[in-house]
C-alpha positions in Angstrom: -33.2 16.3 -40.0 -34.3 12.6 -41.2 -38.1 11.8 -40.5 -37.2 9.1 -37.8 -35.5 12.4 -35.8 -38.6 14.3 -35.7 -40.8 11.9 -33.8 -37.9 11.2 -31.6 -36.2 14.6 -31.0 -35.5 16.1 -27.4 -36.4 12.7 -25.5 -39.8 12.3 -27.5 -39.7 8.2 -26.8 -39.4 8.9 -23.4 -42.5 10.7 -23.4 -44.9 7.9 -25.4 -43.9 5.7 -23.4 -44.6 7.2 -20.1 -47.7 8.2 -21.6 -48.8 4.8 -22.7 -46.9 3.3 -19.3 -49.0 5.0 -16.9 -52.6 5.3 -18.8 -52.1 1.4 -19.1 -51.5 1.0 -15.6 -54.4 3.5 -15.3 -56.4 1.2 -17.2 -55.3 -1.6 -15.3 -57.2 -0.4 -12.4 -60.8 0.9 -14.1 -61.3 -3.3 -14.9 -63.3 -5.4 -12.3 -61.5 -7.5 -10.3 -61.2 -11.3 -11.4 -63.2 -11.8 -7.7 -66.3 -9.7 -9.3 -66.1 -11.4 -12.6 -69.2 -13.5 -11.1 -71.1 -10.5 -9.6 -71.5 -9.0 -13.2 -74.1 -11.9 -14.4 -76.4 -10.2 -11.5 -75.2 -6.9 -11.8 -73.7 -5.3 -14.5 -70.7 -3.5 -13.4 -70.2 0.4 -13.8 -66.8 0.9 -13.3 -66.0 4.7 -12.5 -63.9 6.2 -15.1 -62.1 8.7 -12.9 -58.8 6.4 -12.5 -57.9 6.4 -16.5 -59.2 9.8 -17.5 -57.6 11.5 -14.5 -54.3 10.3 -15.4 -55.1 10.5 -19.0 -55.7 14.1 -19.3 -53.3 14.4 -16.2 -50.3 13.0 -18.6 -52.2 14.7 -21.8 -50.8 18.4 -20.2 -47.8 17.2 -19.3 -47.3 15.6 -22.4 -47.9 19.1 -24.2 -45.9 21.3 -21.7 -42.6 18.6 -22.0 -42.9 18.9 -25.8 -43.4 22.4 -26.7 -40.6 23.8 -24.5 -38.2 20.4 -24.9 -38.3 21.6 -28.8 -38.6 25.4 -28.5 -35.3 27.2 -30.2 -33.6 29.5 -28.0 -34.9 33.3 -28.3 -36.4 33.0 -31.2 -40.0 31.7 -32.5 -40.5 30.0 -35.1 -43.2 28.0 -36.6 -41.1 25.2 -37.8 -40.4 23.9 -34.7 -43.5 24.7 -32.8 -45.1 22.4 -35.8 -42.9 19.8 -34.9 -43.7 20.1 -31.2 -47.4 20.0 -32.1 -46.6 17.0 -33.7 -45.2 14.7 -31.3 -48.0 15.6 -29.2 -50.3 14.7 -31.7 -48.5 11.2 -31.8 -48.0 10.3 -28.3 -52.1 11.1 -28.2 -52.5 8.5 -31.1 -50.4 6.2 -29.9 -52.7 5.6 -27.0 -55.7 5.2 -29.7 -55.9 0.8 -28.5 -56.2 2.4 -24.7 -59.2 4.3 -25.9 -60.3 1.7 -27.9 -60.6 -0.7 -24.8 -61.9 1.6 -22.1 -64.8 1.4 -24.0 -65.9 -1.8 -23.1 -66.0 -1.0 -19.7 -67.9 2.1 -20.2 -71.2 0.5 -21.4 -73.4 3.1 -23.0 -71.1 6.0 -23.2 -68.9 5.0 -26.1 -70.1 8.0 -28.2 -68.4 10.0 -26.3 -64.9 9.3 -26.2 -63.9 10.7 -29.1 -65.1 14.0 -27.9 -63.2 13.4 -24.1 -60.0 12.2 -26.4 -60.6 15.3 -28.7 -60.8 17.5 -25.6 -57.3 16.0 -23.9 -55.8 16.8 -27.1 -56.7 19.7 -27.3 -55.6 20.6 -24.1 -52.4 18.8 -24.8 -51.7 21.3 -27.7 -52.8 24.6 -26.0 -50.2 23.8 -23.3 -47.4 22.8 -26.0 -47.7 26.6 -27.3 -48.0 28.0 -24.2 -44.8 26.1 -23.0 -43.2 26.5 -26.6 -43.7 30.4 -26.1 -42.4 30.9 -22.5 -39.2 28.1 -23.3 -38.6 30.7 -26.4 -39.4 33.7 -24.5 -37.2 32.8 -21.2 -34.1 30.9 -23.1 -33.4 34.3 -24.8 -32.3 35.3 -21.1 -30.7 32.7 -20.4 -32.7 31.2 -18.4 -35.8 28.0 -18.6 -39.2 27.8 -17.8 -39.4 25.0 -16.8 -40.6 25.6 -13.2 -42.5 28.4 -14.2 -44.4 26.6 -16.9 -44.9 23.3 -14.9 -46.7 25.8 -12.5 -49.3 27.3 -14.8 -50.1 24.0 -15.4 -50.7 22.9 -11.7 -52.9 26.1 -10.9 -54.8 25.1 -14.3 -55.6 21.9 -13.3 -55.9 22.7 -9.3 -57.3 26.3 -8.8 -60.4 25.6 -10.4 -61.3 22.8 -8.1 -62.0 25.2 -5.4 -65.4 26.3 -7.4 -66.9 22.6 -6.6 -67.7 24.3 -3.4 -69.9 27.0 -4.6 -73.5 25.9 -5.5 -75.0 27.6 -8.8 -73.5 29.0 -11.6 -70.3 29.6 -9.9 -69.7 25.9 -9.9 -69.2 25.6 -13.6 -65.9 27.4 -12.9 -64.8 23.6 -12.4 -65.0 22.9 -15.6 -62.2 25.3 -16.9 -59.9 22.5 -14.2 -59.0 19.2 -17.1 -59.6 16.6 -14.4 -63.8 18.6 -14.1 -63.7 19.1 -18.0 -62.7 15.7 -18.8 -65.7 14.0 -16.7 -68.1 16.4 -17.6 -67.7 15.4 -20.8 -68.0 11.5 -20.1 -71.0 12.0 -17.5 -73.5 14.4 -18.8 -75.5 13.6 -21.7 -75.9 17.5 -22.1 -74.2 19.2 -25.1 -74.4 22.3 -23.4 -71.3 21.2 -21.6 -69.0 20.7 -24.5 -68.5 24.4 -25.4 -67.9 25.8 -21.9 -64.9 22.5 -21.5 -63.5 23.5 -25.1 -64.0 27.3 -24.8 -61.6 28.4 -22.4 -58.5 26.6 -24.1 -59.7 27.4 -27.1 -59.5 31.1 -26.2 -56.4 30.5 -24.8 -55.2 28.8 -27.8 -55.9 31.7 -30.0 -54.3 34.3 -27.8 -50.9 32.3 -27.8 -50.9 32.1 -31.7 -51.8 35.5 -32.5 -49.0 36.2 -29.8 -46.6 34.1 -31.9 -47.7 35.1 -35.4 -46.7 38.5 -34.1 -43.5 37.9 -32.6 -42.0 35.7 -34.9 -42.9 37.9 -38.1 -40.7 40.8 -35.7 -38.2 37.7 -35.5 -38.3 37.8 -39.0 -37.5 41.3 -39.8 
């Protein structure tokens, strides 16, 4: 397969440029208004960051679950392929590197921290490639795809943990195993204590899927 293919395989420019489309747009609506341009010499504005990191790390899973089961070989795992799934993800997440690069001039203050929210969304973003890389291989051996099934897991990840923002206490950090909680967490508090609770879930995820399929494909193998 030529070089060029494996960027572009299964629909991948489809997917960096919905990405970039609808983070841009995203964008588009965290700047001040041309009728506030004059209010910022009084008042410097804070502009919320909830518009472009919502649908950044929104489009960051969905990025990850289109790729790993768009290039997921039928019945059979394989590492080859799941690298190459890994790796489009990892491109679609640079390509949106001059996004990143902007936002921070609306974010006064808190620029030291976007590298760790844009490490976080990738990171996400991969987890949910091998999870969707595992159940694509695992499901097209039958015959069958996963696509509603994966698409689902990643609506209750991103939704079922919402409910804990009701609860007062410690119960409330449940929110941060949701993306949308993780992601502002991670912008808003100043408290490093917050980084390994928003990483440590997917990270344990992460590592459950690849011993998973380090196992299976070395019975693939046999």
């Amino acid at each position: 397969m030529k070089r060029r293919e494996l960027i572009t395989a299964q629909g991948g420019w489809g997917v960096y440029v919905s990405l970039l489309l609808f983070c841009g747009i995203a964008l588009v609506f965290s700047m001040p208004w041309a009728t506030r341009v004059h209010e910022l010499i009084a008042s410097p504005w804070q502009p919320s960051p909830l518009v472009f990191f919502s649908v950044y790390v929104l489009f960051a899973g969905i990025v990850g679950l289109n790729r790993g089961g768009a290039l997921a070989p039928r019945g059979v795992r394989q590492w080859r392929p799941l690298l190459r799934a890994e790796g489009q993800i990892v491109l679609a997440h640079f390509l949106l590197a001059p996004h990143l690069v902007y936002v921070r001039v609306l974010l006064p203050g808190r620029g030291a921290r976007i590298p760790i929210v844009a490490a976080y969304a990738l990171f996400v973003s991969s987890v949910l490639g091998l999870l969707a890389y595992s159940l694509e291989a695992r499901r097209s051996a039958h015959g069958k795809s996963s696509s509603g099934f994966r698409y689902g897991i990643g609506v209750a990840l991103y939704g079922l943990p919402l409910i804990a923002l009701i609860a007062s206490g410690p119960a409330a950090l449940i929110g941060v195993l949701s993306p949308f909680v993780g992601v502002h967490r991670l912008l808003a508090s100043s408290d490093l204590g917050v980084v390994p609770i928003a990483f440590g879930f997917p990270a344990a995820v992460g590592a459950l899927l690849v011993l998973d399929f380090a196992l299976r494909a070395r019975k693939w193998r046999r």
